[in-house]
Structures are given as C-alpha cells and as structure tokens.
C-alpha positions in Angstrom: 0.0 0.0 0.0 0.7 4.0 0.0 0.8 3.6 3.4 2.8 0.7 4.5 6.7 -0.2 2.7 8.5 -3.9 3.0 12.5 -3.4 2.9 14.6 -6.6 3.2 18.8 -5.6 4.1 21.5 -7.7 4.4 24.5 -6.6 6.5 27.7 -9.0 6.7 31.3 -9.0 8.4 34.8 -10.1 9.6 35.5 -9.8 12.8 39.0 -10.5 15.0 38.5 -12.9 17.8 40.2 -12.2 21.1 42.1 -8.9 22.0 44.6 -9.4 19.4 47.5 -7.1 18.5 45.9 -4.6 21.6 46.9 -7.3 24.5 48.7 -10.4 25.2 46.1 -12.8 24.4 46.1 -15.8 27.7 44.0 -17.3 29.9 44.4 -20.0 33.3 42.4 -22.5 34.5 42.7 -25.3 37.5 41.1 -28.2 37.3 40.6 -30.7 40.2 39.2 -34.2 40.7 38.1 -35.0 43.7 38.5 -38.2 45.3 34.8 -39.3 44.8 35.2 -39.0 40.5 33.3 -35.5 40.9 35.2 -32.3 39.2 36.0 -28.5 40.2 37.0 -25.8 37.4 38.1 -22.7 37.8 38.9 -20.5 35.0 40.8 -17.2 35.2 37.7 -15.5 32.5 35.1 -15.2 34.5 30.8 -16.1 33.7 29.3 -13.0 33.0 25.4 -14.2 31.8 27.0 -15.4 28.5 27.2 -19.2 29.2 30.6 -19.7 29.9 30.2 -22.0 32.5 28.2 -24.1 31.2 30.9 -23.8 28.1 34.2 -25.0 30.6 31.9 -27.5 32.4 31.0 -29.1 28.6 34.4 -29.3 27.7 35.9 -30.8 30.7 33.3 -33.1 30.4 34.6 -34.2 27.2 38.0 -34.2 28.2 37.5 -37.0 31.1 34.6 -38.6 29.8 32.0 -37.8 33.1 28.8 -36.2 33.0 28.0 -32.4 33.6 26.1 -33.4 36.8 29.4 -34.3 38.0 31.7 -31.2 37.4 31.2 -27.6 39.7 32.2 -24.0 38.0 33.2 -22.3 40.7 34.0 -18.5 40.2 37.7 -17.6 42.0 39.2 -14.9 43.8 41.8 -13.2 42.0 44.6 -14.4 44.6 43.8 -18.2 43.6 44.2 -18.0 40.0 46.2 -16.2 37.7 45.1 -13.6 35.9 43.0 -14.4 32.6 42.6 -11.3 30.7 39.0 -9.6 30.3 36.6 -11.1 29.5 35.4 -9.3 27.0 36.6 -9.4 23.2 34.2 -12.7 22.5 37.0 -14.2 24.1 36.0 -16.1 26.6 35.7 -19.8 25.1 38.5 -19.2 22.8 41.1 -18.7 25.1 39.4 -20.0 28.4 38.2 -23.2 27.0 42.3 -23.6 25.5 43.1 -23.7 29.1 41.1 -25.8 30.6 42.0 -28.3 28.1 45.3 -28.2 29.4 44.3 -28.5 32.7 42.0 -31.1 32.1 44.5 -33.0 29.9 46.8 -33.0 32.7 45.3 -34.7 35.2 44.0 -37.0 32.7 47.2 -38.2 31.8 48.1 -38.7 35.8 44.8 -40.8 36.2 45.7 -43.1 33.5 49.2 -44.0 34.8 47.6 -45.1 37.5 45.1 -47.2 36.0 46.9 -48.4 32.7 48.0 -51.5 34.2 44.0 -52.3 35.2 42.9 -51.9 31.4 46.2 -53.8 29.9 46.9 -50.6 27.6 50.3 -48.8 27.4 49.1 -45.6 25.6 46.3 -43.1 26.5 45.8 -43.3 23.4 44.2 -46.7 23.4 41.9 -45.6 26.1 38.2 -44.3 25.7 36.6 -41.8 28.0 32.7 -41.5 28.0 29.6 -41.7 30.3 31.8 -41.9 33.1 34.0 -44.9 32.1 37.2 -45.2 30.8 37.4 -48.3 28.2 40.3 -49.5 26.6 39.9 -49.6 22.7 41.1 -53.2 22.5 38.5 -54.7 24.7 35.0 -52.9 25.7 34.5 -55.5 28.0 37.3 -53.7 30.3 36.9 -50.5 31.5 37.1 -48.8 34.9 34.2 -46.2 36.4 36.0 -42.8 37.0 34.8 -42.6 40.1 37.1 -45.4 41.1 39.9 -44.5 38.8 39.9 -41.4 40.6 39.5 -42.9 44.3 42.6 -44.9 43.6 44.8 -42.4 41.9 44.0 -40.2 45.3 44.8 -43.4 48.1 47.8 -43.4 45.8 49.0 -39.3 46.8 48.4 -38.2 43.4 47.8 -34.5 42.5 44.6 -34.5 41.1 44.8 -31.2 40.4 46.0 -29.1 37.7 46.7 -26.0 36.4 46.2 -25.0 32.7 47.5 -22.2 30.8 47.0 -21.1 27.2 48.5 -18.3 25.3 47.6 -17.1 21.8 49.7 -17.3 18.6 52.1 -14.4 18.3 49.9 -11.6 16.1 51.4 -8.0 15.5 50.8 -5.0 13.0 52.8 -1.6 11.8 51.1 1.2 14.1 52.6 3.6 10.9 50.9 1.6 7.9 48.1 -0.7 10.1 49.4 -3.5 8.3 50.1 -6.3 9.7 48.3 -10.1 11.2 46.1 -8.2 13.9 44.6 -10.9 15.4 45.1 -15.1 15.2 41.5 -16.4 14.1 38.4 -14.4 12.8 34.7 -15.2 12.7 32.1 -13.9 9.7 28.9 -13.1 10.2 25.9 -12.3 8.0 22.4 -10.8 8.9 18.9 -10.0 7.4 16.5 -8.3 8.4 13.4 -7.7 7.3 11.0 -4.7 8.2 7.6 -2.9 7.6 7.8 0.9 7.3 5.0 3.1 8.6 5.2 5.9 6.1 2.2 7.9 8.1 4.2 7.9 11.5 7.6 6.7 10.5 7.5 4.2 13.0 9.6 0.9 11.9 8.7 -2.9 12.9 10.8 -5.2 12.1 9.3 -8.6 11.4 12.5 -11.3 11.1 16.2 -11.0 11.4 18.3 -14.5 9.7 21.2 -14.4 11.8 24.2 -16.9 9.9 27.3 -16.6 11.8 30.3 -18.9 11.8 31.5 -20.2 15.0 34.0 -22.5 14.5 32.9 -25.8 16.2 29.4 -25.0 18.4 30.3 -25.9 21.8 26.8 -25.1 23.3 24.3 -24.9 20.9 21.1 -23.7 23.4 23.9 -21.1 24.4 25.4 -20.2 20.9 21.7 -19.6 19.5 21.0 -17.7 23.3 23.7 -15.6 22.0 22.5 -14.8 18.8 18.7 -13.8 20.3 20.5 -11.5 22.7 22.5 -9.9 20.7 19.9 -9.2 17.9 17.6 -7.9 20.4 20.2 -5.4 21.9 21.4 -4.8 17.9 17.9 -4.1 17.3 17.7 -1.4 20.6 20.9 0.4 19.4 19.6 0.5 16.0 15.8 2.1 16.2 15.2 2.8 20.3 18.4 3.4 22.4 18.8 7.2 22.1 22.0 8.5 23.9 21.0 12.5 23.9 23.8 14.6 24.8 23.7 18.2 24.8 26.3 20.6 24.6 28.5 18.3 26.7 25.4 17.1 29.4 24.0 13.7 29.4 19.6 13.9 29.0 18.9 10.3 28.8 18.9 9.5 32.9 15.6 7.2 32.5 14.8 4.4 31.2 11.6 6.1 30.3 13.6 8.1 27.8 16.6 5.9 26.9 14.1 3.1 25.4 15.5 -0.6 25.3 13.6 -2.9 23.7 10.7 -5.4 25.0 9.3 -8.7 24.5 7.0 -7.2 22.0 9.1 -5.5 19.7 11.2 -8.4 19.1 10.7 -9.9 16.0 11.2 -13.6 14.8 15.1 -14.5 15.1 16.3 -17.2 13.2 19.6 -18.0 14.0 22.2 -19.9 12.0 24.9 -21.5 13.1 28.0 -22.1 10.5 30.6 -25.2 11.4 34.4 -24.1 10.2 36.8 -26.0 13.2 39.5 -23.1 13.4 43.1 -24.8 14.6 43.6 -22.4 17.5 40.1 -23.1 19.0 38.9 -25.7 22.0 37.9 -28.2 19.8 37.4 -25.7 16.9 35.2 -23.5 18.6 35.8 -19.7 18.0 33.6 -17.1 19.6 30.0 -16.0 19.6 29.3 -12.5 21.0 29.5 -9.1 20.0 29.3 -10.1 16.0 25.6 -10.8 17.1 24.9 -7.2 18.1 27.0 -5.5 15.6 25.5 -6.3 12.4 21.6 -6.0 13.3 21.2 -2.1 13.2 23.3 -2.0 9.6 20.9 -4.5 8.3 17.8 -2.7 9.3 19.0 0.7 8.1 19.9 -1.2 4.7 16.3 -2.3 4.8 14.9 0.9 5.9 17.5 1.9 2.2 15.4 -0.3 0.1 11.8 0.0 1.7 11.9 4.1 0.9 14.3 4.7 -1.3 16.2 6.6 1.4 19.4 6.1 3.5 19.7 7.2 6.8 23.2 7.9 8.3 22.2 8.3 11.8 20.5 6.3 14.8 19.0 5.3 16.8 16.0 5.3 13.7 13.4 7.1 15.6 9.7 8.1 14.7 11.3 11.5 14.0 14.4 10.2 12.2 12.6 7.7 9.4 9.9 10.3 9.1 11.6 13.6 8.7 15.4 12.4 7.9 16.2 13.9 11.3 16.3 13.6 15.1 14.8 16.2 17.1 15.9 17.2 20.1 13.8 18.2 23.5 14.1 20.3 26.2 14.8 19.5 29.6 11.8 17.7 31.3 10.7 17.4 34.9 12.3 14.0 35.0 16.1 16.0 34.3 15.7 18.3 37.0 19.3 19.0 39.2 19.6 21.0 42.1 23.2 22.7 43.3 24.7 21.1 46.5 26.7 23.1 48.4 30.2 21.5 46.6 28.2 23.2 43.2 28.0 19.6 42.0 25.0 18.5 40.0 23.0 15.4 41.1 19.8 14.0 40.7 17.8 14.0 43.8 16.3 10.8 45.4 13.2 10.1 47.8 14.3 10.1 51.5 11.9 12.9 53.0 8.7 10.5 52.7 5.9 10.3 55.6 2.9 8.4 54.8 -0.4 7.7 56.6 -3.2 5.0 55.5 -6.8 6.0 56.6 -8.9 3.5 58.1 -11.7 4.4 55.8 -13.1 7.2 53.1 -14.6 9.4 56.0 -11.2 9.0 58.1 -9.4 10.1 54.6 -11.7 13.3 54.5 -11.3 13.9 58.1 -7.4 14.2 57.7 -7.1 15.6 54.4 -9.3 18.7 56.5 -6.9 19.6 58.9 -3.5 19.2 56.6 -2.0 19.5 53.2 -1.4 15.7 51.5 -0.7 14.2 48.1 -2.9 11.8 47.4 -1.1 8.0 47.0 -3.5 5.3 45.1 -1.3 2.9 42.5 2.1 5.3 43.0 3.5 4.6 39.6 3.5 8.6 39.0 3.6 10.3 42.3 7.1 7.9 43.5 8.6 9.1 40.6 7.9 12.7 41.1 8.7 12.7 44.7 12.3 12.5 44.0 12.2 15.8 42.4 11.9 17.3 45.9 13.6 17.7 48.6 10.6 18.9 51.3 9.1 16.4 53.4 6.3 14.7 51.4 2.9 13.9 53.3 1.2 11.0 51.4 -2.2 9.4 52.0 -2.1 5.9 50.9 -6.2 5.6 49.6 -5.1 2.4 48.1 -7.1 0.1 50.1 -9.7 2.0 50.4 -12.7 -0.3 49.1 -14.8 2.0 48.5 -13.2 3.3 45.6 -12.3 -0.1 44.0 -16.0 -1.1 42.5 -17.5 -0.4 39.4 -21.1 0.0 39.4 -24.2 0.2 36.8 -27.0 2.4 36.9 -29.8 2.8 34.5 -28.2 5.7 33.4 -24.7 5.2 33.9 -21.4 3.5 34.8 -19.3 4.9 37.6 -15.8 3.5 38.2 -14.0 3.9 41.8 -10.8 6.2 41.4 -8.5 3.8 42.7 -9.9 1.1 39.9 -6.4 -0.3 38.3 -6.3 -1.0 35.0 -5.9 -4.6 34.7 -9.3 -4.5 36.6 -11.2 -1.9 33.6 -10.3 -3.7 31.3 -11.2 -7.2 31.9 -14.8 -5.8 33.7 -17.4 -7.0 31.6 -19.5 -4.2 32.0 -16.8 -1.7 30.5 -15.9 -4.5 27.9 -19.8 -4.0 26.7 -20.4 -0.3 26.8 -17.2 1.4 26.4 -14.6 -0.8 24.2 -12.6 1.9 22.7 -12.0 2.7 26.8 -10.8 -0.6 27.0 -8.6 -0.4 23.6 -7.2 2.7 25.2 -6.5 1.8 28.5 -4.6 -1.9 27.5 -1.5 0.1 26.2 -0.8 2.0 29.1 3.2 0.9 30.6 3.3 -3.4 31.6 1.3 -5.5 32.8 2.9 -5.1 36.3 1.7 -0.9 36.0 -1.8 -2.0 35.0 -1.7 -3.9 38.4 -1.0 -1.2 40.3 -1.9 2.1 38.6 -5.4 3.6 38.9 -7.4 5.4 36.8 -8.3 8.1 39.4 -4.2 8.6 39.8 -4.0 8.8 35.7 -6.6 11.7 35.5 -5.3 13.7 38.4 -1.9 13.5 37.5 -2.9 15.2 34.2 -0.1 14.4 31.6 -0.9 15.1 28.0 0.0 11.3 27.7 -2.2 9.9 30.2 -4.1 7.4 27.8 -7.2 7.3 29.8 -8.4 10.6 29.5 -8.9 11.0 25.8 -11.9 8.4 25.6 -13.7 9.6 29.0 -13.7 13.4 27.2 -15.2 11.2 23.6 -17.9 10.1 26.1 -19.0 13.1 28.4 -17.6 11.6 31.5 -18.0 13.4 34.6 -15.8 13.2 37.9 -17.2 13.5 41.3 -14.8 15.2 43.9 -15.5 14.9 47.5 -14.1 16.9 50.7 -15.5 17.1 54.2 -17.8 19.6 53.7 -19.3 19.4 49.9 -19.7 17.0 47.0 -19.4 18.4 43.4 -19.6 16.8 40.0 -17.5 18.4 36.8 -17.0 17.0 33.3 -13.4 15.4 32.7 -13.0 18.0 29.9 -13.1 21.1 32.0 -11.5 19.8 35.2 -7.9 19.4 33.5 -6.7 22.9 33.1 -3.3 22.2 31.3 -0.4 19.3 31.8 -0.3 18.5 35.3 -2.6 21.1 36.7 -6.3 20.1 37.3 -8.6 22.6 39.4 -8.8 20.2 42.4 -8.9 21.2 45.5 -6.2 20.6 48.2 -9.5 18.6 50.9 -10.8 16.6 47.7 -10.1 13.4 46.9 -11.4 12.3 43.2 -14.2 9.3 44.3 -15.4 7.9 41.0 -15.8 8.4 37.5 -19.1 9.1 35.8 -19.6 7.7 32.5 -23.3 8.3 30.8 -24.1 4.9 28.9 -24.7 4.7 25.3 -27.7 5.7 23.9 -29.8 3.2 21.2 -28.0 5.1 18.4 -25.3 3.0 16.3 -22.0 5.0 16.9 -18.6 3.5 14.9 -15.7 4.3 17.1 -11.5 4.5 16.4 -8.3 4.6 18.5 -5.1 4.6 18.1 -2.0 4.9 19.7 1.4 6.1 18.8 4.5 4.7 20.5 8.0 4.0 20.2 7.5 0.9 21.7 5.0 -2.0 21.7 5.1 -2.3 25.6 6.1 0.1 28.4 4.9 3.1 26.2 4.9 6.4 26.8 2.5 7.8 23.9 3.5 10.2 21.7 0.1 10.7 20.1 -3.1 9.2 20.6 -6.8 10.2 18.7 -10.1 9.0 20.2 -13.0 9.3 17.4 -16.5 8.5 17.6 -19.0 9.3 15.1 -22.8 8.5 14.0 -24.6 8.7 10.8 -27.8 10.3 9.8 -30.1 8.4 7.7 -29.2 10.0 4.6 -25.5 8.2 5.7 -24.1 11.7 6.3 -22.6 12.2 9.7 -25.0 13.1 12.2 -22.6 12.9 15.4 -18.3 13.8 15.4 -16.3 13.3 18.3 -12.6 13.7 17.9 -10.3 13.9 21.4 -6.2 14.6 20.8 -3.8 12.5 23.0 -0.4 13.9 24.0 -0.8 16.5 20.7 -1.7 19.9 22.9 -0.8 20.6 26.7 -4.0 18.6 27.8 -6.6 16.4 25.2 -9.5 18.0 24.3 -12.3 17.3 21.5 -11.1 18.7 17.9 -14.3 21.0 18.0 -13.5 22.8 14.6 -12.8 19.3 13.0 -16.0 17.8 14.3 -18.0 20.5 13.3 -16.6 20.7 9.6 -17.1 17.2 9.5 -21.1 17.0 10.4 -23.5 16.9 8.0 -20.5 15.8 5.3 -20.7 12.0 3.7 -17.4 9.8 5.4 -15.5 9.4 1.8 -11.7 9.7 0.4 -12.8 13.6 -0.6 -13.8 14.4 2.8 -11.1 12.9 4.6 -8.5 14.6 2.9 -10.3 18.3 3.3 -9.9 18.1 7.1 -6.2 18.9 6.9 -7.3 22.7 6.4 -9.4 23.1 9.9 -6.9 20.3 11.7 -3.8 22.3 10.7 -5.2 25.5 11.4 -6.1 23.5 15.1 -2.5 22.5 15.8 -0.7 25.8 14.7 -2.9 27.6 16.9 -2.4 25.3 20.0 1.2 24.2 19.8 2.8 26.8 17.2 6.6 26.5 16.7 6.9 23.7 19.7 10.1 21.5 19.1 7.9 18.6 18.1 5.8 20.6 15.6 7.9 19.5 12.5 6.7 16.0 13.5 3.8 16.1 15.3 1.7 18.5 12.7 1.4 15.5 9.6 1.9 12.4 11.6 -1.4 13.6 13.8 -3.5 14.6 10.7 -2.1 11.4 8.9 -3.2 9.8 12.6 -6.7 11.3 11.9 -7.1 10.5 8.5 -6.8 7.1 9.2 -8.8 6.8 12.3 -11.9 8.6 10.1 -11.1 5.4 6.9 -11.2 3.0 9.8 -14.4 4.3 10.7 -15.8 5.1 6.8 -14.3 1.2 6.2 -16.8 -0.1 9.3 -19.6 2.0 8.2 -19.8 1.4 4.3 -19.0 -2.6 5.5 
C-alpha cells in the first residue's frame, strides 16, 4: 500500500576474535578431581550471563569422559588463579576453554598412569573416556568407572589437580601503515532483516532477522543460539530505540523512560544460524559467539529501511522522528532531568528520603485528615514515587489504596461509575466496560506493563494530568463526569473542564477524586477509532493518541463527530472545529482529505513552533485521517 513499505537488508562481516595485536592474548584454568570422581573448574575469564560455565563445564566433560552433573564452575578470587585477561573481546571460550584443556588433559594423563596396568593398555591413546567410564579400545568389556579410577589415583597421593594455561599465537601489525596479522582467528557473520515501514508515523517494525554466523565448532548450541537472540535484540535497541542525547557536553537520557531498550513485544522472529568451520587455535574448533551478534543488526535494518523508501539514513537510533523527517529532534529539559546545586556546586539527581505516609482506616477518616492538613494523594504510585524524587521537602502521602470504596464499578440505568482507585488490569477485563465502552478498554490496554496495570489507577492517571495519560482522551469522547468529595461538599465536573493544562487540574487541596461518571450509550449506532502512537509496543509512553466516535444520519451523512487529541496539545480535548466541519458531510476519500485545512489551522494555533511541531503537525493529521477510513471502512462494511 501508499501507506505501508517492505524493505529486506543484508549486512555481513569479519570480525577479529580475542584482544589481538591490543593485548597479550592468555588465559588460566585449574582443574581438580576430587577423590569421589566429581570435578572443580576454575577458570581465570570469568561467567558474566553469556554461558561460559556451562561452556568450561561441557568441555571438561569431554576431556574426562564424566557427566555435567558431575563437574562444579566455581567462580575464584583473583589471589587463587592467575590472571586471565577480560573477558570481554568474544573471548572467553576461545582462550578459556584452550586452558582448561590443558588443565584437564593434565590430570588425565596422571589418572591413566595409575590405571593403565587395570585396562592392559600402554598408551592413553588406546583408552576411551565417555559416560563416566574409561574403556580401553582393544577390549569394551574392560573399563574402569572414573569414580574409582579417581579414588585410587588419590589413596595413591596423586595430585589430582592441575593447572592449565594457554597463550595465543604471536599476532602484530605496523602502528605507521596498520598492516600487519592483527589478530590469530576471525569469525564472519551475516544478517537479514526484514522490516515494515510506517510511512504515516515513521514508526519501523521489524518482522524477522536470519542471523548466519560462523563459530568455529558449536560448543553449546542452546547457548550459541541464546547468544544470537541476545544480541539481535540489543542490535535491534541500538539500531531504532536506544537514544543516547547529549547536549552541549550534558547527558539527558537518565531514564529508562527516555533511553528506550527494547521489549518482549518489539522483538521480531530471530532465526539463527549456526555455520561449522573447526579453526586450529580453537577448543575443539570453537571460535567465539558475542558481539558479531549485536554488531551487524542495526546495519541490516537501516539497509532495509535503504530499500523500503528509497532513502538512507546515516544516523541512529531510527526514531519516529528520524525515518519520518530524515532527522532527530531534540527536546528540552523535562521534569524528570531536574538537578539541584549542592553546596560543593556539583549536579545530582535528587532521590526520595523525606517520605511520611499515613493509610486511613476508611473514606470518611481520609476526608477527616485531608481537613486539617495539606497531602498528596497516593492510590497505585507509579507517577507520584517518581515525582517525589524531584523534591527535597518532606512529602505527606495518603495511601487511599485500600480504600474499598473506591475499587467497585457499578451500573446504573443511566450510567457507569468506576472507583478512582480502579487499576487498569481490573477496567479492562470488567465486563460491564468490555460491553459499553470498548474503545476505553482499547485505550487503556497500552498504558506501561502489565505489572503498571496492576497497580496504577485510573483516578491517579486523570489527576496527574499528563498530556499522555491514555485514559483521558476516551472519558472526554464520552462526556464523562468526575465527582470530587471533601468534608464539607460533593461536586460533579465534566473530565474536559477539570484538566486545566499538563499536570494542573482545578482540584482542590481537601478533595479526593471518588469515582468516574460515564453516561451509557444511547440506542444510536456510533462506529468508534483509537489509536495509539508509540516508540515501543510495551512500556509506552504515547506520543500521540486520537479518540474518534461518530454517528450517521439516515441519509449516511454524519450526524454525530467526536474527535479527542492524546499527547498533541498541553492537555486532550475534542477537535471542535474538526468535528463541526465534519457534520452533515458523507465519510468518503474527498472528505477525509479536506480536514487537513481546519486540523492544521487547530494545531498551529495550540502548539505553534513547539520542538515537536515539525513531526507532530502531519503524523497527527495522517493519525486522523486514518482513524476517520477505519471508521468510513466499518460504516460502508
């Protein structure tokens, strides 16, 4: 389609294994076998999450012929084993696994002087070691468990453990013409990925990544492939998400909720590859596995992104911003980057520490305190813990959480109300808001993780009043109302008027925001849209968000428009202009396209020359556009 473009990119390399030329290139290892056949290795690289202990373990196994169940990785202190290099480099199995070999090896060969006499052989050679047996090739029917070849070697005083060492071939190069053998054994590597381009929003998904990389002789396959899954998925976050904003010398990506790594929903299908080539150098071939995973993923999508639009982008991360206007735009400083000046005139990002809180027995106890004393309100928390290290007063929170009498939603004749401290993961699987108000539901599924549906509330979404907050744009489609309670007085006031801009709502420092008041549906057929704009599939923060609900005459005109921004201006509201351009007009192609005139002339006027302007204006009217052929599609069936 127009729309939506398929790109397909390959990216492919060469890649030095080891530290090379940079470093002397060795590694230790002690193996012991103790006198019951089990096994102790140490290594002088050390298990960082990247299997190599599973790795050492698998190959001492094959060295003596036991069973993994058998042999202990223990990690050592620097003062028991010599000193192994980083481990960094994909080095780790190359030069760790060399050395336990030759540990391994060792006491091997001191076992089987002990036991040669037993199986009638005279070279180790003539000797088989597997499932914990050591056979001698010229009869099967004699063998020896190693748990007994190894009691008997120990009653006999002999060291059963040794110490391995390994050291690279000599490498070198000319620091004047970089020529030169930089580095003993290499690995290649090819990717592919393949992506869909959102040419309205600029927004990329990537749908597969072939991963073919050659690895010399796989060690650990579950691991190797492990490997390749991690390190396309972090390719993939440095590639599109991972935005390391630095101005003029000052670091703005603190949060995670800023510097974006990827989540289990953005990662596409991986299918990894693994290429056999035995190298000379390696433990039993093997080479390395590690950072050629992550390095060639971003290169592949931007390739893709090449031949999907016809354009190459020599920047990333490939935001929204840079795919859809060639170009990364950069923001101000936001509450979240707030520093205040110690006394040494050092910069540092305050933390919570100044916290009192107090839990009310009930509603009328809440009231009753909130009377006599200023409080922030604490339902769900997953806004107001965040803000509170931003100050450095003492904090007074009342913890309504429990409260169970804002936790219900009810149904009236005329209405639904929903308790403000109502989490998410309960609206959405209610039945009764399933039934009258899906596109609340739609709306309300995207907001952060599963674990901040648990928790957050609806009540704490509205009054914290972000332009993001992804609940708010649907209750202003449908008229809701909020009632607000305090010791002395009651008052109802519609959801559109009680957010005055971002993070400022008009109440009052007694109140505490009891339910939400949503009129039901009338008998009238009304075709609804929503959609959401995110960086992410999961753990979102939306960019921009429209809410649209509309009604035909019987003439199929439209009778009834309600459009609701999300995140566009400094708080949603209906797109009143729009709406009322669009009543009384038939839903086709031709009127779709004229609302750019009255939407544009909406945004200018609201958000002006704002940083995200450039971006927000077209993607939001392309946002609308699409919402109203959704709708147009439903309607004309």
């Amino acid at each position: 389609s127009a729309r939506f473009k398929f790109g397909i990119g390959l990216s492919c390399s060469f890649r030095g294994c080891s530290l090379g030329a940079e470093g002397t290139d060795m590694s230790s290892a002690i193996v012991s076998v103790q006198a019951d056949g089990s096994v102790i290795v140490f290594t002088g690289v050390n298990e960082n999450g990247q299997g190599l202990r599973t790795s050492m373990c698998q190959i001492t196994s094959e060295i003596l012929g036991i069973k993994l169940d058998k042999i202990t990785f223990l990690e050592p202190q620097t003062s028991t084993i010599s000193d192994g290099g980083p481990t960094v480099a994909s080095r780790g199995t190359l030069v760790g696994g060399n050395a336990v070999i030759d540990a391994a090896s060792t006491v091997k060969k001191r076992i089987f002087r002990i036991i040669k006499e037993d199986l009638k052989v005279s070279d180790i050679e003539e000797t088989e070691w597997k499932n914990g047996k050591i056979y001698s090739r010229k009869s099967k029917d004699r063998f020896i468990e190693f748990s007994k070849a190894a009691e008997k070697s120990y009653w006999q005083g002999i060291n059963l453990s040794a110490y391995g060492w390994f050291k690279g071939p000599k490498v070198g190069w000319d620091e004047e013409t970089g020529q030169g053998n930089a580095y003993f054994t290499y690995v290649y590597g090819c990717q592919i990925a393949q992506i869909k381009v959102d040419t309205f929003t600029g927004k990329i998904e990537i749908e597969k990544i072939t991963a073919a990389h050659d690895v010399g002789k796989v060690i650990n396959r579950l691991g190797a492939e492990g490997q390749i899954y991690g390190g396309v998925t972090q390719g993939f976050g440095y590639g599109v998400l991972e935005d390391y904003n630095i101005q003029k010398g000052e670091v703005k990506s603190q949060n995670f909720d800023e510097y974006l790594i990827p989540t289990t929903k953005e990662i596409p299908e991986i299918d990894p590859i693994l290429i056999e080539n035995p190298d000379k150098f390696g433990p039993f071939g093997a080479k390395s596995i590690g950072e050629p995973t992550l390095e060639l993923t971003s290169a592949a999508i931007n390739n893709a992104l090449k031949f999907a639009v016809g354009k190459h982008s020599y920047q990333i991360p490939l935001t929204l911003e840079q795919v859809y206007l060639g170009k990364n735009l950069r923001k101000p400083a936001r509450q979240s980057e707030v520093f205040h000046h110690s006394k040494m005139k050092t910069k540092q990002v305050l933390r919570t520490n100044n916290i009192k809180t107090i839990t009310p027995k009930n509603l009328e106890n809440a009231l009753e305190i909130l009377s006599g004393k200023k409080f922030q309100i604490l339902a769900g928390g997953t806004d107001i813990i965040v803000q509170a290290r931003m100050k450095t007063e003492l904090q007074n929170l009342l913890n309504i959480y429990s409260l169970q009498e804002l936790k219900e939603i009810t149904e009236t004749e005329n209405e639904i109300i929903i308790g403000s401290a109502v989490t998410f993961s309960k609206l959405i699987s209610n039945k009764i808001i399933q039934k009258h108000f899906p596109i609340l539901v739609k709306a309300c599924s995207s907001i952060g993780s599963t674990q901040i549906r648990n928790r957050a509330t609806i009540g704490g979404n509205i009054i914290n009043a972000a332009p993001c907050a992804d609940s708010v744009p649907p209750l202003i489609l449908r008229s809701a109302e909020l009632v607000l309670q305090s010791k002395s007085e009651n008052r109802k006031i519609p959801i559109k008027d009680f957010i005055i801009k971002h993070y400022k709502t008009q109440i009052k420092t007694d109140e505490i925001l009891i339910s939400i008041s949503i009129p039901k549906p009338s008998n009238k057929k009304y075709y609804h849209s929503y959609s959401q704009l995110g960086r992410r599939n999961a753990m979102n923060i939306t960019r921009m968000s429209i809410s649209a609900m509309i009604s035909f005459a019987s003439n199929k005109n439209i009778e009834e428009c309600y459009l609701v921004d999300g995140s566009l201006f400094s708080c949603s509201q209906r797109l009143t202009n729009v709406e009322n351009f669009l009543i009384g007009k038939p839903l086709n192609e031709q009127t779709i396209e004229a609302i750019e005139k009255p939407l544009s002339e909406k945004i200018e006027k609201e958000i002006g020359n704002r940083w995200s302007s450039e971006y927000k204006k077209p993607v939001f009217i392309n946002m609308c556009k699409d919402a109203l052929r959704e709708i147009a599609a439903d309607f004309h069936g």
